[in-house]
MARZABA-56898 format. One record per residue: residue in three letters; x, y, z negated of N, C-alpha, C in turn. Coordinates in steps of 0.001 Angstrom, whole numbers, plus 500000, padded with zeros to 6 digits. Each point is the difference from the previous one (the first is absolute). Layout:
# MARZABA-56898
AlaXYZXYZXYZ;...
END
This chain:
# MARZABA-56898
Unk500837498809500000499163501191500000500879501250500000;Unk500880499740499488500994500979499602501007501059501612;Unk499893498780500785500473500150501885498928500931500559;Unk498976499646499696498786501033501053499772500717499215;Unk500079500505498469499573501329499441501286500945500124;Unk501283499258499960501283501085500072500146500394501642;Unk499874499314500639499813500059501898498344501285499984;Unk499603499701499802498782500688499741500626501886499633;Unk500644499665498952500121501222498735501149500722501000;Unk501190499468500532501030500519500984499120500428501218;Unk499170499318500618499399500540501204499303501546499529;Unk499914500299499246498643500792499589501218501494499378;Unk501033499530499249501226500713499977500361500464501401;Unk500377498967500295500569500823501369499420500646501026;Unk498676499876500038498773500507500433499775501686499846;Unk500293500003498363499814501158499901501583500812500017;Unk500666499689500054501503500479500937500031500330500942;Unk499437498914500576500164500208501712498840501138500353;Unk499615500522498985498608501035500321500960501693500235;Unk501194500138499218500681500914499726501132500357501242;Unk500719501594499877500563500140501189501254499902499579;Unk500376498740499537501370499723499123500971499109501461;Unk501199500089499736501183499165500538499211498846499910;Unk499896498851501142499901498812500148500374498910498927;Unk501644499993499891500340499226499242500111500210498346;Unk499563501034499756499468500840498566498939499408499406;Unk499110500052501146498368499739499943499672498133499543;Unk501273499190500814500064498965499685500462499185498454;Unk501200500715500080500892500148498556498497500527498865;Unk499711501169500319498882499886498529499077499557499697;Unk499525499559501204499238499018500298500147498298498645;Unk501347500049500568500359498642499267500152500014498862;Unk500533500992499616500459500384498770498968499578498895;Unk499172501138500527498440499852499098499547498621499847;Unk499971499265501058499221498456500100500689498977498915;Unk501407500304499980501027498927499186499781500674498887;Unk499821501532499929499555500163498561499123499136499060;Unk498827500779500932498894499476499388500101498363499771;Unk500021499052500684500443498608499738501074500289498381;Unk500838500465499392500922499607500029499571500903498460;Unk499008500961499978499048500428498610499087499476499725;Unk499224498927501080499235499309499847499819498887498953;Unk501362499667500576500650498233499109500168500824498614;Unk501005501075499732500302500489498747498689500159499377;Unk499100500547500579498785500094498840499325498578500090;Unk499778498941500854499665498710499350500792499061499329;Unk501328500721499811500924499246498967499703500540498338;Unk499540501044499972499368500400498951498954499380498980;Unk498938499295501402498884499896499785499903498832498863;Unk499364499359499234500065498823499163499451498824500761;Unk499013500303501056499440498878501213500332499758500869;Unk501113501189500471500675499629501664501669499528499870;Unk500888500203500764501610499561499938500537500937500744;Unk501183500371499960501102500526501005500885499029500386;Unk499794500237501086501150499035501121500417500574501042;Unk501415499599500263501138500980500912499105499739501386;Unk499785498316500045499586499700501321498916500925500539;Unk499276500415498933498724501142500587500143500868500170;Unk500965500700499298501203501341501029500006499592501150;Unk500772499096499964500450500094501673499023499133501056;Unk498790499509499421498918499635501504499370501443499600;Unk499896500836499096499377501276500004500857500974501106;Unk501000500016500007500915500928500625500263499651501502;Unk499871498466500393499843499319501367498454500461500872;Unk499842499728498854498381500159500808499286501753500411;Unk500434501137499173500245500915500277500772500668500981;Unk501126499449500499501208500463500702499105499759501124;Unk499436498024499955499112500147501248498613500697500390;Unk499513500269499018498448501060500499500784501312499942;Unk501360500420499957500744501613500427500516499525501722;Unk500102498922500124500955499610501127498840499899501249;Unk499109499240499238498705499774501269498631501269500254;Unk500579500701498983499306501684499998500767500385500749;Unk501357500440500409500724500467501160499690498846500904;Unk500190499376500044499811499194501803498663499956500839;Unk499253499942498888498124499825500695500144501863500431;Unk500461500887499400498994501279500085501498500815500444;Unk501154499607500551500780500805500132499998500613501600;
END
């Protein structure tokens, strides 16, 4: 679930980047930035939680799956 909501969450990032009259490869870069964030505050606050876990691995299918809804937001609409 975690692949189509972070692909999801990067498309929608970079979406609203690509809306701006910024440098190309700027637009991409903050794009990403934000997406691996968010993944990556996500886990930290369900490592908190007393019902959920933190795990590295969900960083990084959070941060994969983002890179790709930033990557396939530039290719469909570029």
């Amino acid at each position: 679930i975690h692949f189509f909501e972070y692909a999801l969450l990067g498309f929608l990032f970079a979406d609203a980047c690509f809306s701006t009259f910024v440098e190309e490869k700027k637009k991409i870069l903050f794009a990403l930035l934000i997406s691996i964030s968010a993944g990556i505050v996500d886990e930290l606050l369900q490592g908190i939680l007393p019902t959920r876990y933190f795990d590295w691995r969900d960083i990084l299918f959070n941060a994969v799956a983002g890179t790709g809804g930033v990557f396939i937001r530039k290719w469909i609409f570029a």
